[in-house]
C-alpha positions as CSV (number, residue, x, y, z in Angstrom):
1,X,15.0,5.1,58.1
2,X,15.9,1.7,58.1
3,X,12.3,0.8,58.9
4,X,11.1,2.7,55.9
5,X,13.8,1.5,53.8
6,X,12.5,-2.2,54.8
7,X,9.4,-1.2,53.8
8,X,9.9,0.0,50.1
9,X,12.1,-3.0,49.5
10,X,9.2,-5.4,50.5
11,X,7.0,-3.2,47.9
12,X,9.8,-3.7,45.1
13,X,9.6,-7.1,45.1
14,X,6.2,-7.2,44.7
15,X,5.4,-5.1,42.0
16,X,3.6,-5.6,39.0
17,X,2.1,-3.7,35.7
18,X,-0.3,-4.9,33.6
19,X,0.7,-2.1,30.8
20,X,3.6,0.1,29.4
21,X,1.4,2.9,31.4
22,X,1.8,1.5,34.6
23,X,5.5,0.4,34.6
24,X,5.8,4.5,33.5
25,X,4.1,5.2,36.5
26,X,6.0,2.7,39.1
27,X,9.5,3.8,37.5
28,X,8.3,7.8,38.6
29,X,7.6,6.3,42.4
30,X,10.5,5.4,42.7
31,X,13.3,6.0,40.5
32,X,12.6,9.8,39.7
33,X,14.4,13.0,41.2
34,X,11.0,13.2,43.0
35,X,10.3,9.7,43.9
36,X,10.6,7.9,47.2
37,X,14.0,6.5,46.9
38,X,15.6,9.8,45.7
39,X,13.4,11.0,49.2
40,X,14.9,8.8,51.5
41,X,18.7,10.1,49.7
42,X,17.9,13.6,50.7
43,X,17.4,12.3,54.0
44,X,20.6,10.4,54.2
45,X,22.2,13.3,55.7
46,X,20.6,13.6,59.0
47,X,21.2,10.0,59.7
48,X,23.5,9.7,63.0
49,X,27.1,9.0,62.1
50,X,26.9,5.4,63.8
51,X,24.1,4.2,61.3
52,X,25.5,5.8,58.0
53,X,27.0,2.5,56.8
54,X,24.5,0.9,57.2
55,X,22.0,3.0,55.9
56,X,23.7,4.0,52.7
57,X,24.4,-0.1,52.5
58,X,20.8,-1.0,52.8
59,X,19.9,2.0,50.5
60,X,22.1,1.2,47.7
61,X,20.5,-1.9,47.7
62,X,16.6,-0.6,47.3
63,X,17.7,1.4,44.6
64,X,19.8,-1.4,43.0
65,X,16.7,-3.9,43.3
66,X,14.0,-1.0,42.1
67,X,15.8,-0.7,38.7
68,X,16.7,-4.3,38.8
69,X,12.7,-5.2,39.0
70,X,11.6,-2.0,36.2
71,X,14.2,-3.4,33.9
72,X,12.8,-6.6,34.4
73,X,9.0,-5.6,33.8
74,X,10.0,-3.5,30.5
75,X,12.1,-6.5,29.2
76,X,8.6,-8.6,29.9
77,X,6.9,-6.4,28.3
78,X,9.3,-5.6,25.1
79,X,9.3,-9.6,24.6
80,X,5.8,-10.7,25.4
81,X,4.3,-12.3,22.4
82,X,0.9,-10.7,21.2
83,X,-0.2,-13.2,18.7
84,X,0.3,-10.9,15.8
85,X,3.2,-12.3,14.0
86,X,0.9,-13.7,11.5
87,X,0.0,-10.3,10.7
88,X,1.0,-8.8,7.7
89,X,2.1,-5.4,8.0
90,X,2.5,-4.7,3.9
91,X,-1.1,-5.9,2.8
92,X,-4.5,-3.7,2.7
93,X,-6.3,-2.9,5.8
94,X,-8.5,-5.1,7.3
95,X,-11.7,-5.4,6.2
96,X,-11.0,-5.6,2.7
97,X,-14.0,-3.4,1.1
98,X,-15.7,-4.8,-2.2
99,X,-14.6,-2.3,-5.0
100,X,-16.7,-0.5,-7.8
101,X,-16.9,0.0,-11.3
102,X,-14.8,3.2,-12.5
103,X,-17.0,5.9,-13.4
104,X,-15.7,5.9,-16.8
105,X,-16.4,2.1,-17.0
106,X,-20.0,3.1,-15.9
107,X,-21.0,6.1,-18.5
108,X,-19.1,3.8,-20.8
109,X,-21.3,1.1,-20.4
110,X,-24.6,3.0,-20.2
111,X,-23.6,4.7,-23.5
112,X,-23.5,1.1,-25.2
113,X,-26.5,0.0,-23.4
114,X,-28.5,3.7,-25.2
115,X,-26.7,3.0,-28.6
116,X,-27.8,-0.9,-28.6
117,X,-31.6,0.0,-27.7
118,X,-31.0,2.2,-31.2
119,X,-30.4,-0.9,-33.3
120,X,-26.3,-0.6,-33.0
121,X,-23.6,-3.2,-32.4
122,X,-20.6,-3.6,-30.6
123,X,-17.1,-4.7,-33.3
124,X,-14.1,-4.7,-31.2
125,X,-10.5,-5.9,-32.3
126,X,-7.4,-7.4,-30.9
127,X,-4.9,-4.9,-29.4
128,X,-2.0,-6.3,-30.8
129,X,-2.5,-6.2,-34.6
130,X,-0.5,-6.4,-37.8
131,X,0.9,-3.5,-39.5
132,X,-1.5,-4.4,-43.0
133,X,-4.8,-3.8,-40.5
134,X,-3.7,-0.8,-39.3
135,X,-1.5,1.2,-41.8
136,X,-1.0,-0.6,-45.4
137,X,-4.5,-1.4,-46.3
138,X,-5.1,1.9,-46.0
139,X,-2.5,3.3,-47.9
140,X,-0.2,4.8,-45.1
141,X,2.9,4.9,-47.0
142,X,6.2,3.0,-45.4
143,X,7.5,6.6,-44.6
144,X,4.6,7.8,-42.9
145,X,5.3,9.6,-39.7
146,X,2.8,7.7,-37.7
147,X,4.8,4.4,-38.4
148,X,7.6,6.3,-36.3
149,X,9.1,4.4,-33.5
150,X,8.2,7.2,-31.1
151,X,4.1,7.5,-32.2
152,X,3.9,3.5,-32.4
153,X,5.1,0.8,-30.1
154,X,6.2,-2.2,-32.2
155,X,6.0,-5.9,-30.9
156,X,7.5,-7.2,-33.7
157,X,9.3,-4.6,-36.3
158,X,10.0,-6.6,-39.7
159,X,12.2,-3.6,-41.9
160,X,12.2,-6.3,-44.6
161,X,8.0,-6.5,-45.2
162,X,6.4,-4.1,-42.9
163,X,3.5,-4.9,-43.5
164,X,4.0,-8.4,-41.6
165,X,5.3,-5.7,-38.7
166,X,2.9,-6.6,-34.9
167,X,2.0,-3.1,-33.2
168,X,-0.4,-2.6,-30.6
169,X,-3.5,-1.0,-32.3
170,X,-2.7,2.9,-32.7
171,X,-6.4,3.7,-33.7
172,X,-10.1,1.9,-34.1
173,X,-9.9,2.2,-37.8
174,X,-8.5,-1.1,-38.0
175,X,-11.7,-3.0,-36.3
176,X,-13.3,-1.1,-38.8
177,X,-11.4,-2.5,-41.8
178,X,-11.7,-5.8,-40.2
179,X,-15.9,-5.5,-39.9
180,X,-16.3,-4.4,-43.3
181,X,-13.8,-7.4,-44.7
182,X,-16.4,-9.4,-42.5
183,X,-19.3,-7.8,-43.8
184,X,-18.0,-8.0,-47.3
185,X,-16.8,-11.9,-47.1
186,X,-20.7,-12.7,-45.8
187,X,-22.3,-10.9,-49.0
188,X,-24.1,-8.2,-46.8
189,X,-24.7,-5.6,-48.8
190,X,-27.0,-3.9,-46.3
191,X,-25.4,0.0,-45.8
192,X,-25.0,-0.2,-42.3
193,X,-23.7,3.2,-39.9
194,X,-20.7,3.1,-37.8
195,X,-19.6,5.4,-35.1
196,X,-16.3,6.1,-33.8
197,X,-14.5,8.7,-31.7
198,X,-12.8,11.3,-34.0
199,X,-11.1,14.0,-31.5
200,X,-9.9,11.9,-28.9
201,X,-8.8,8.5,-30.0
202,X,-9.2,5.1,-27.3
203,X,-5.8,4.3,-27.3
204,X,-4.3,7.5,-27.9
205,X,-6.0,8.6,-24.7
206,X,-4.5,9.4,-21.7
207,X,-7.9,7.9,-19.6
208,X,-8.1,4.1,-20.6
């Protein structure tokens, strides 16, 4: 008994694990119900009566040094540094793929391209616009339920003039109003054809 005891003691000190895996395994050798230290407990009881002290001395000791050294090894293990501090858990997984154009940006773009090759051009306006643009100057009366609070969002709401009032553009009309004062202050007389959505407004719509 002693002899074997001697033995595992010797194999204690000297173990190592490269991985969480194999500390798992070494801690089931030896420190489980089944393992060799639990073993050599079971046996404890056939030792003569003369060598029971010393035994169970010389036992308590493996199985003090076996958890002593597992301990150890998991602490190593639980505190070795892996070089990924500089990682950043809350960004985008690594590689970082190249995106693509929305669908929508792409038919959008090949309609434009199809209404160009027809002899059309492209009149855009600003987004943020003044009330006269896009309700006055064409007659929307001060009352009007689209100058509403809750069907227009007002940058800048004058209640004195509100014509001088800055929205964000509720419909295209108002690029329109601005192309034909264009048109008009450059003495083209030229009939010219616009097109425009008419059942789903651009910045009415839900899809940008």
């Amino acid at each position: 008994m002693i002899a074997k005891i001697n033995q595992l003691l010797q194999e204690v000190e000297a173990l190592k694990a490269a991985n969480a895996e194999e500390l798992e395994a070494l801690r089931i050798k030896y420190l489980s119900k089944k393992g060799a230290i639990n073993d050599l407990m079971a046996d404890f009881r056939n030792v003569a009566a003369e060598q029971k002290k010393e035994v169970g001395m010389r036992l308590n000791e493996l199985k003090n040094k076996a958890q002593e050294k597992i301990a150890a090894l998991k602490e190593q293990f639980e505190s070795q540094d892996t070089g990924c501090d500089d990682i950043d858990l809350t960004r985008s997984a690594y590689p970082i793929e190249l995106g693509t154009r929305h669908p929508l940006s792409i038919v959008r773009n090949e309609i434009i391209d199809i209404f160009a090759r027809m002899g059309f051009n492209i009149a855009d306006g600003p987004e943020m616009e003044d009330d006269w643009h896009v309700f006055s100057s064409m007659n929307f009366a001060e009352d009007h339920p689209a100058r509403d609070m809750q069907d227009t969002f007002f940058i800048e709401n004058d209640t004195e003039n509100v014509s001088h009032s800055i929205i964000l553009r509720t419909h295209t009309s108002s690029v329109l109003w601005r192309l034909h004062s264009l048109l008009s202050a450059c003495f083209v007389r030229d009939v010219y054809t616009v097109m425009k959505p008419s059942a789903t407004v651009h910045t009415h719509s839900s899809i940008r």
